[in-house]
N, C-alpha and C positions, 0 to 999 in steps of 0.2 A: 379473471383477466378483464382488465379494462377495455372501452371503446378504438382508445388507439393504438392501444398495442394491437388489438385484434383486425385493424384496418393496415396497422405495418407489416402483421404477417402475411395479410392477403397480398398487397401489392410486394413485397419478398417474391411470392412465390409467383407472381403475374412477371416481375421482372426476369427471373428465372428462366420463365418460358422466352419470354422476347429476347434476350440480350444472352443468349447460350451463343451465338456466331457472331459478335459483336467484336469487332475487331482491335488488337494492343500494339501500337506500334513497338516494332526491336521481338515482339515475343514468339519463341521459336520451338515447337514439341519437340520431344526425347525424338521420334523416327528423327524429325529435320536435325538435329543434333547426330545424330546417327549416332545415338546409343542404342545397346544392346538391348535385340526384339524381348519381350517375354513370352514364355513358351504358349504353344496354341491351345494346349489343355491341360488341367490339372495332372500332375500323377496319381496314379493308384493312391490310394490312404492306406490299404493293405493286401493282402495275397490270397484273400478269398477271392475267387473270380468266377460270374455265374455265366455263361456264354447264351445270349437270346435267338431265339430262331428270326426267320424273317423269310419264310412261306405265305408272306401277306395272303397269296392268291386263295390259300384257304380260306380265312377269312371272309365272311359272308356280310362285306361290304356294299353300302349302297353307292352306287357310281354315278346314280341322278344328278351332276352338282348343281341344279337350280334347287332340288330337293333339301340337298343338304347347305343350301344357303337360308331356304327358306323357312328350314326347321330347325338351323340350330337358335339354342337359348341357353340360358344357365339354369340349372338342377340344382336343388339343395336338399333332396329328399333318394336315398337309393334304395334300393331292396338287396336281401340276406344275398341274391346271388352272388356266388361267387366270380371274379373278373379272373379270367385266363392268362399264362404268362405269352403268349400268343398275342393276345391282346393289348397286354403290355408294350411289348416288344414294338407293337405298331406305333402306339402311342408315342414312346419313346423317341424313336427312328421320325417320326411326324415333328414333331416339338425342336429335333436338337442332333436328329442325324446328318452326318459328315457324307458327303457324295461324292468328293474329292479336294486335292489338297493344290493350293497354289503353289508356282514354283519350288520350292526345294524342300520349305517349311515356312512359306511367310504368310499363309491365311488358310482358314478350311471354306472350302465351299459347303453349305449345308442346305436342307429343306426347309429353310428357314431366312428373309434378310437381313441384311446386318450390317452398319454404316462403316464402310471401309471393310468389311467382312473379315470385323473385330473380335464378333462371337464372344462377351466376355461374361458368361452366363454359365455355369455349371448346375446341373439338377441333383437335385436329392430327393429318395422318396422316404415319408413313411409308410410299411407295408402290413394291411390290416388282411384283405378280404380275399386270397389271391390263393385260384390254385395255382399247385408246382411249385410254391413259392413262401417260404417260411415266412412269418410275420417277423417285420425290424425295420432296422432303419437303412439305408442302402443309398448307394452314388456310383450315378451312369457316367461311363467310358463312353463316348465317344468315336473314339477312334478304333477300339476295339467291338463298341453296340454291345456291350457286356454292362454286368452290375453287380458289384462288389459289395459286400455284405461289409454292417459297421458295427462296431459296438455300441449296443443298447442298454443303459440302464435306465429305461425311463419308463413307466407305464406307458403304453403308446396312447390309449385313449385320451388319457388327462392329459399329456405334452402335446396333442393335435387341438385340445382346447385350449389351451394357456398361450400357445404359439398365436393362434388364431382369435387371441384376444377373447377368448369365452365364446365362439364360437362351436358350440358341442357337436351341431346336429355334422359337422365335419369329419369325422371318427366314425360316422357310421358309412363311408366311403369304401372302395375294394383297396385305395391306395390314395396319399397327398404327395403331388409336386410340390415340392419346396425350390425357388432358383436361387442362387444365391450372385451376387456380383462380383466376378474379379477387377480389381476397378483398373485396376493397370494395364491390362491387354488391352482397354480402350482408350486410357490415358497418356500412354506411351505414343501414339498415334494421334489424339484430338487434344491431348493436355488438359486445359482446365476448360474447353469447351466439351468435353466428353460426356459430360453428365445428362444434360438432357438427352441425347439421340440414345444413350442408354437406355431410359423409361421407354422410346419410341422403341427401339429393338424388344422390351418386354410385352409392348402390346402385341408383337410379330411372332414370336414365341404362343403365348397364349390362344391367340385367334388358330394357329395351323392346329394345338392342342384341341380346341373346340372345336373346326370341322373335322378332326380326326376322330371325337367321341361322338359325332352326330354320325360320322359315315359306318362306325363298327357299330352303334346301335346301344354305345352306353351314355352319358350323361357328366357335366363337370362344371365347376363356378369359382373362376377365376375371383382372386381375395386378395384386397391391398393391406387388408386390418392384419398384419402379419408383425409380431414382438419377435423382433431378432436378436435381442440378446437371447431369450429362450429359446432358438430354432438354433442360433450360431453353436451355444453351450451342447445342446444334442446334438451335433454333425460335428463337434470339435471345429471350431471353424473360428479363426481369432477377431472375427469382429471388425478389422478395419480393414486389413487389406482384401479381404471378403467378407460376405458378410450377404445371411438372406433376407429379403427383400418381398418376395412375393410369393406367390402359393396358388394350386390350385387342385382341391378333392377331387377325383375321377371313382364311378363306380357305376355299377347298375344300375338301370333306371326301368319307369313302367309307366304308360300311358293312362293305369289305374290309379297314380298317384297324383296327380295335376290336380286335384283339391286340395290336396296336402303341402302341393307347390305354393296354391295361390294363397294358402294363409298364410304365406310369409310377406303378401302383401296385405291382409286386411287392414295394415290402418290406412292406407290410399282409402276407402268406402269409410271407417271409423271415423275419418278426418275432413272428409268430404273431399277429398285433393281430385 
């Protein structure tokens, strides 16, 4: 790629960020048209349905929040342990739990914010390391905090590298969030300004994800290097009007392994940075 094409894609994407609220005379969203809302959550994909506890208080949570401000980071290294569906569940209910629903059916309120409280984010996991919990691929309900088992024919280890761009040491996780975008639940509402506070609602997602694995005491590293044709094709997911997007491994982690963390920086010292 040449010089300038490489300076037009930069300033694309610099435009992008500035000019996402930039205003069209005459131009009017589907809400201000008062067309029909679309729905606040996926349905099922099918009729297997695992129902998740939510006894948090078991849970041998740290409540320090200066603690758990001050320690979280991202992990790229976990240990064989196994992560709990307990654990899960918290995770889960952290990231993209509903806490109540606005008027009739016109928004969910969640543990999470969200511009216009759009929410238009559905999670998928793949499931490697997990007691109580068969290894597959699977997509959380919401509204019921449940998670539905999907069809899997994919090696799980190789499809969380290939997804993740050759990212291997991924696959050695208890479990990978996959989010995927519906991009209408916020386009209907923001139209063609939608897109960027979308990105901003994914870093809101992620960060409640991370202090949710600093406070249970496991470990996770949010991944933009995400191939969605590969993730879309294993979640059956058609690719445009959804389509995933971002990612993020959760699993065990150990105090003992922070060398093995930090060569995932040695070329910062190799490079002198």
């Amino acid at each position: 790629m040449d010089e300038k094409t490489i300076q037009e894609k930069i300033q694309n994407g610099r435009n992008f960020i500035r000019a996402f609220n930039e205003e069209y005379d005459g131009y009017e969203t589907d809400q201000e048209l008062k067309k029909p809302q679309p729905p606040l959550v996926k349905e099922p994909m099918g009729t297997e349905m695992i129902s998740l506890p939510m006894n948090f208080e078991d849970l041998n949570l740290e409540n320090d929040f200066l603690k758990i401000i001050g320690t979280r980071k991202s992990h790229r290294v976990y240990t064989p342990e196994k992560m709990n569906l307990l654990q899960l569940s918290f995770l889960l209910w952290s990231a993209q739990g509903i806490r109540e629903i606005r008027g009739k059916a016109y928004a969910t309120l969640r543990t999470v914010p969200s511009g216009g409280a759009r929410h238009p984010f559905e999670c998928y996991l793949a499931v490697l390391n997990m007691e109580d919990l068969e290894s597959g691929l699977y997509h959380y309900l919401p509204m019921k905090h449940a998670l539905e088992k999907l069809p899997c024919d994919v090696d799980l280890k190789q499809f969380i590298s290939d997804s993740l761009c050759g990212q291997a040491w991924a696959a050695k996780a208890g479990a990978v969030f996959y989010f995927s975008a519906v991009f209408y639940r916020a386009e209907w509402r923001y139209g063609i300004y939608a897109h960027a506070p979308m990105l901003m609602d994914a870093g809101h997602v992620t960060e409640n994800l991370y202090l949710a694995c600093t406070a249970a005491g496991l470990g996770g590293c949010a991944i933009a290097a995400v191939d969605s044709d590969v993730s879309d094709q294993a979640f059956r997911l058609d690719g445009k009007e959804e389509a995933v997007f971002y990612a993020m491994p959760v699993g065990s982690v150990s105090a003992a392994d922070e060398k093995a963390e930090q060569d995932f920086y040695a070329f910062v010292k190799e490079q002198g940075l």
